[in-house]
C-alpha positions in Angstrom: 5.5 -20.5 -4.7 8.7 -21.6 -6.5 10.7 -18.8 -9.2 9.6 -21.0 -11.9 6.0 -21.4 -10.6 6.2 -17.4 -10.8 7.6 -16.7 -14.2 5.0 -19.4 -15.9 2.4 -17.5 -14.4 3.8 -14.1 -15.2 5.9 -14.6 -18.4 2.5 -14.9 -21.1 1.0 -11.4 -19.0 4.4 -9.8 -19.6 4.5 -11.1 -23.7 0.8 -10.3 -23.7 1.6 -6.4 -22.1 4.7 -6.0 -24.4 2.9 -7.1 -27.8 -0.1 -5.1 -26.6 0.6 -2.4 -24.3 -2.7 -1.2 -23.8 -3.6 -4.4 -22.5 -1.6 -3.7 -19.2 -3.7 -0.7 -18.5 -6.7 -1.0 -15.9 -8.8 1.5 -13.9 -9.7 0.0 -10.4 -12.3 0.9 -8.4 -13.5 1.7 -5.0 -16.5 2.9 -3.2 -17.2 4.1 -0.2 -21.4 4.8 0.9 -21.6 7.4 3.8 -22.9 5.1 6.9 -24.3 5.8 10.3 -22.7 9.3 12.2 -19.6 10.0 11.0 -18.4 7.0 9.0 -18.1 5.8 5.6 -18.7 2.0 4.6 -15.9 0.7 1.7 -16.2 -2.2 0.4 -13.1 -4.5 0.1 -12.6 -7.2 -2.0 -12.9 -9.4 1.4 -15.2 -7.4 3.6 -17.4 -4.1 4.2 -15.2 -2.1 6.3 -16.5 1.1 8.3 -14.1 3.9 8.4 -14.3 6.9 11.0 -12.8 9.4 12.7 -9.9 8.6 14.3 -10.2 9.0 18.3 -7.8 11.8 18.5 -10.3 13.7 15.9 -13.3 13.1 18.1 -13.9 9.3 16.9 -15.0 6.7 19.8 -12.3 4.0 18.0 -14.7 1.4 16.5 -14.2 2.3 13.4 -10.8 1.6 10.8 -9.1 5.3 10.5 -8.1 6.1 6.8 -5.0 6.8 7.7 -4.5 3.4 9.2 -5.8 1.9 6.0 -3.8 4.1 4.1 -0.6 2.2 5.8 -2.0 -0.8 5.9 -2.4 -0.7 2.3 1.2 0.2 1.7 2.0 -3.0 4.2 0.5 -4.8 1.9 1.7 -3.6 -1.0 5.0 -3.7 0.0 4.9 -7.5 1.3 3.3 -9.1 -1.6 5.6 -6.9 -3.9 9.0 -8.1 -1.5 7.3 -11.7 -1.6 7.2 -11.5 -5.4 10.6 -10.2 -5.8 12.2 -12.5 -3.7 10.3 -15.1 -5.6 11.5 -14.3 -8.7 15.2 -13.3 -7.5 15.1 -17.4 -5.8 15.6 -15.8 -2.3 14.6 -17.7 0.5 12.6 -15.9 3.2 12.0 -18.1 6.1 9.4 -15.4 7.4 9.1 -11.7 6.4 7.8 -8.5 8.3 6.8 -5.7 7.1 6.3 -2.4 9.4 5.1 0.7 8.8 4.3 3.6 10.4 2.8 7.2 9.3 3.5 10.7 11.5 0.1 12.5 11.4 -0.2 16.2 13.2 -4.1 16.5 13.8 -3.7 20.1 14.3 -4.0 20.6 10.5 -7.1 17.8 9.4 -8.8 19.6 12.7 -7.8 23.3 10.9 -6.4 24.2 14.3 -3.0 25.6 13.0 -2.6 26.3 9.5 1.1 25.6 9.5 0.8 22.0 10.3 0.0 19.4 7.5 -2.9 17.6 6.4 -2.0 14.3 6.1 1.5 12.4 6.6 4.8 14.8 7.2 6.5 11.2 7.4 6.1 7.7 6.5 8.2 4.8 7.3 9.0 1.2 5.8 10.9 -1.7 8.1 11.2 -5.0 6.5 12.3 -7.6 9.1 13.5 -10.6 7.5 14.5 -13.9 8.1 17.1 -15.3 5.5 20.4 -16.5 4.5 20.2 -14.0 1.8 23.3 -12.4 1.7 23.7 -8.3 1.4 24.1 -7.8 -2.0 20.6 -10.1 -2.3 18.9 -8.0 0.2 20.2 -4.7 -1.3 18.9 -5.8 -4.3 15.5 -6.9 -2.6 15.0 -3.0 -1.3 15.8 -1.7 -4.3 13.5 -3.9 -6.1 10.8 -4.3 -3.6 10.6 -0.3 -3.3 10.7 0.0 -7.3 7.5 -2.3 -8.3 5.5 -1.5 -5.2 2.6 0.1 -6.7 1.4 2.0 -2.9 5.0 3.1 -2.7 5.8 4.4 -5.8 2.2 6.1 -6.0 3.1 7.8 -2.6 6.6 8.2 -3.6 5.5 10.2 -6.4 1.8 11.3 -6.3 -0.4 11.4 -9.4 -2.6 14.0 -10.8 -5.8 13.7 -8.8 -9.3 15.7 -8.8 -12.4 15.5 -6.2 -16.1 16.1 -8.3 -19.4 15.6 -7.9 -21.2 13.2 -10.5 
């Protein structure tokens, strides 16, 4: 996609979310429906995935690990949002890579120690890029790419959240 591709496509959402702020606002969704032993199916927007316990938590492997997802996710995020950005900036990327990787402890999900986390004590993004871009444009990229990256920034700085029952 070219920078002015880009903007047309995103300059009458941001008139649209400026004039009418609540118009920018939207709750998404997502479901997961307990599955056979110790899984739960979620629906994606592409497929029905089946998430398990991780082998190292007693799971035999053939299912996605939320934690896994969780990363994926922010690989995601983070590539379509550096895509974006680069887009819009007019920075060529002949090919991109994005890499990320998550230090879990399963001492604490498996209550074995109770100083050791639930959840990821670290969590690291790589960008490998190819590009004549030079470092004040790739600065720039970071910085940008890490700012609108919705995963990131919801990780970065976690929101207020609540388990129930309906």
């Amino acid at each position: 996609m070219k920078t002015e591709e880009l903007r047309a496509i995103q300059a009458p959402l941001k008139e649209q979310y400026k004039s009418t702020p609540s118009a920018a606002s939207i709750t998404l969704k997502a479901e997961g429906r307990l599955g056979e032993g110790v899984t739960c199916n979620v629906e994606t927007a592409k497929a029905l995935v089946a998430a398990g316990l991780h082998p190292m938590t007693g799971g035999d492997g053939s299912s996605a690990c939320s934690g896994d997802m969780l990363l994926e996710a922010l690989a995601a995020c983070a590539g379509v949002t550096l895509n974006a950005v680069a887009t819009a900036l007019g920075i060529e990327l002949r090919s991109g890579v994005v890499k990320v990787e998550g230090d879990l402890d399963f001492r604490g999900t498996l209550g074995v120690a109770k100083d050791a986390p639930v959840g990821f004590s670290r969590i690291r993004v790589r960008l490998e890029l190819d590009t004549d871009a030079s470092q004040d444009q790739l600065d720039t990229l970071l910085r940008l790419t890490e700012r609108y990256c919705v995963v990131y920034q919801t990780l970065a700085h976690p929101p207020q959240i609540s388990v129930g029952r309906s």
